[in-house]
C-alpha positions as YAML, in Angstrom:
chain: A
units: angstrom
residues:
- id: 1
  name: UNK
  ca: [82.64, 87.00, 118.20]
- id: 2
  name: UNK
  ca: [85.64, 87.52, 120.13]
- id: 3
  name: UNK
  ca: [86.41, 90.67, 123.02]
- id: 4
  name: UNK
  ca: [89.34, 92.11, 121.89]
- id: 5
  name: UNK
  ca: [91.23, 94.97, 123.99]
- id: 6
  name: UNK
  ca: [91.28, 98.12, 122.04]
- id: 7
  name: UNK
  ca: [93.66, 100.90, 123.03]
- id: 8
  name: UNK
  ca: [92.10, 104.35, 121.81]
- id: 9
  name: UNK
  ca: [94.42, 106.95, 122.59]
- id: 10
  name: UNK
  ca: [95.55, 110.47, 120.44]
- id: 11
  name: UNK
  ca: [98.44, 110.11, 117.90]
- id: 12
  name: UNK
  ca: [98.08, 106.72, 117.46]
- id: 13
  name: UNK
  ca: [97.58, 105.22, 114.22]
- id: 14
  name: UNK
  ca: [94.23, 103.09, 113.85]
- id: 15
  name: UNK
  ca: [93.22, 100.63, 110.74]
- id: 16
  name: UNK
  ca: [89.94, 100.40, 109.96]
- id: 17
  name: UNK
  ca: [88.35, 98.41, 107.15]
- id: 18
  name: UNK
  ca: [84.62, 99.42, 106.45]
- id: 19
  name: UNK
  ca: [82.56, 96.88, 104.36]
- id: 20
  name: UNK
  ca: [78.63, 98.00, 102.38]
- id: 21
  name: UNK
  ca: [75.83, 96.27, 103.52]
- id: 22
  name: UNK
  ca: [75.76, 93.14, 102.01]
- id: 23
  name: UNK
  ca: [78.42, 94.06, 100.40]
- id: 24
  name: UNK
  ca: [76.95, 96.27, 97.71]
- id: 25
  name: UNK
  ca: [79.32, 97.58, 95.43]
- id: 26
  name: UNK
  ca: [78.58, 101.52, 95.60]
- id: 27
  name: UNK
  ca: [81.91, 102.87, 96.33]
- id: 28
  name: UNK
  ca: [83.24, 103.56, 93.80]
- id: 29
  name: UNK
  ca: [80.17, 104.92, 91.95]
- id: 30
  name: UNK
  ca: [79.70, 107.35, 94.73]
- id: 31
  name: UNK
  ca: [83.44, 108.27, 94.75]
- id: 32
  name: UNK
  ca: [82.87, 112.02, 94.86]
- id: 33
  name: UNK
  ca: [80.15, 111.34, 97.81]
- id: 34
  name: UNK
  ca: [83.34, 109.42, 99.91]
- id: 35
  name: UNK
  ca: [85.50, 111.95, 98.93]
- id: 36
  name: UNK
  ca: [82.76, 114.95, 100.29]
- id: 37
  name: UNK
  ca: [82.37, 112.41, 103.81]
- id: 38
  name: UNK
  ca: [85.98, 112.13, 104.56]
- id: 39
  name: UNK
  ca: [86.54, 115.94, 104.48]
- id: 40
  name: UNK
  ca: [83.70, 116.61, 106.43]
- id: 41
  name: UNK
  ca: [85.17, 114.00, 108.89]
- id: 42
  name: UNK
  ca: [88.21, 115.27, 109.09]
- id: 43
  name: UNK
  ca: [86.48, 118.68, 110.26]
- id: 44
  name: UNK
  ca: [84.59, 117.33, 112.39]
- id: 45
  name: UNK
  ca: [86.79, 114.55, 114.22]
- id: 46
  name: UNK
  ca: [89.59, 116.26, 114.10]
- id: 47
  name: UNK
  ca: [92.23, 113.56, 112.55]
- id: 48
  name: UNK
  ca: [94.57, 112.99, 109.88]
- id: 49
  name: UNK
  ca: [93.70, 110.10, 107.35]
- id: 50
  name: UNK
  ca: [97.47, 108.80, 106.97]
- id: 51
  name: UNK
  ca: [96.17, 106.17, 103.86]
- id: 52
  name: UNK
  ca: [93.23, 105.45, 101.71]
- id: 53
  name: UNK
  ca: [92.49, 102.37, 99.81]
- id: 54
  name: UNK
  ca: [88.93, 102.17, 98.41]
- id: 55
  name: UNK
  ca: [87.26, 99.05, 96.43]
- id: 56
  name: UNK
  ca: [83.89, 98.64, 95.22]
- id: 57
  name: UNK
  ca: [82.44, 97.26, 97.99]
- id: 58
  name: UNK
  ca: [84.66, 98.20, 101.08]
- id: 59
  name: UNK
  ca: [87.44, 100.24, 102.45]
- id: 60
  name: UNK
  ca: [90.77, 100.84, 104.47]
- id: 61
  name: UNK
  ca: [92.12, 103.40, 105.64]
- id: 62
  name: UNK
  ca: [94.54, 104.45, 108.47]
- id: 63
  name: UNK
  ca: [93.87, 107.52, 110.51]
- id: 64
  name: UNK
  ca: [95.46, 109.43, 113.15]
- id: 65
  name: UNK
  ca: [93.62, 111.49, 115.68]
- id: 66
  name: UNK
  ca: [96.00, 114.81, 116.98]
- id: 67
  name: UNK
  ca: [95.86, 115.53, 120.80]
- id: 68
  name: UNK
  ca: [93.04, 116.37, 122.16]
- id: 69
  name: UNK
  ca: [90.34, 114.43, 120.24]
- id: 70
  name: UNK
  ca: [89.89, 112.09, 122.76]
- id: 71
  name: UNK
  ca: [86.38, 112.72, 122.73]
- id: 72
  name: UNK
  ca: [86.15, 112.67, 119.13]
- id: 73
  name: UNK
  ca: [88.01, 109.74, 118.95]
- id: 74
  name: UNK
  ca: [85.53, 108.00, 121.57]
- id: 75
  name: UNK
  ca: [82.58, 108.70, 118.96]
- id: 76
  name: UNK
  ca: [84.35, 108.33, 115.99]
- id: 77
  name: UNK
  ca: [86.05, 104.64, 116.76]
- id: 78
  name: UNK
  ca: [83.35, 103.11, 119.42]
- id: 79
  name: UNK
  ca: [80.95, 102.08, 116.66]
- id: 80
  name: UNK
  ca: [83.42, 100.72, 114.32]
- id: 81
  name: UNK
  ca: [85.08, 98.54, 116.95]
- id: 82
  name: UNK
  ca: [81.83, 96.87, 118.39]
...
């Protein structure tokens, strides 16, 4: 797998696709579940979620972090980006 450079810094916009194990198709079964999980991620991370697109088995979504998350955005991107 390749190394790329990531630049992780407040205000910036991020895209992030997120794929179920093995590609299970739970999303949208669980929609009110997601729905519960990105609020409580927004609390807790402190960013905006700028889009939304959810499928059965995956999503996308573009988020902003606002100043001064930088060590939310640390935790919050680090895994995803691995």
């Amino acid at each position: 797998m390749a190394k790329y450079r990531r630049v992780f810094k407040d205000g910036y916009s991020y895209f992030l696709t997120v794929v179920t194990e093995n590609r299970e198709p739970i999303l949208i079964d669980n929609i009110d579940l997601l729905r519960k999980s990105f609020a409580l991620s927004i609390k807790k991370y402190h960013h905006k979620l700028d889009a939304v697109v959810i499928m059965p088995e995956h999503f996308h979504m573009i988020i902003i972090f606002y100043p001064k998350s930088q060590d939310n955005l640390q935790y919050f991107l680090i895994p995803f980006a691995l």
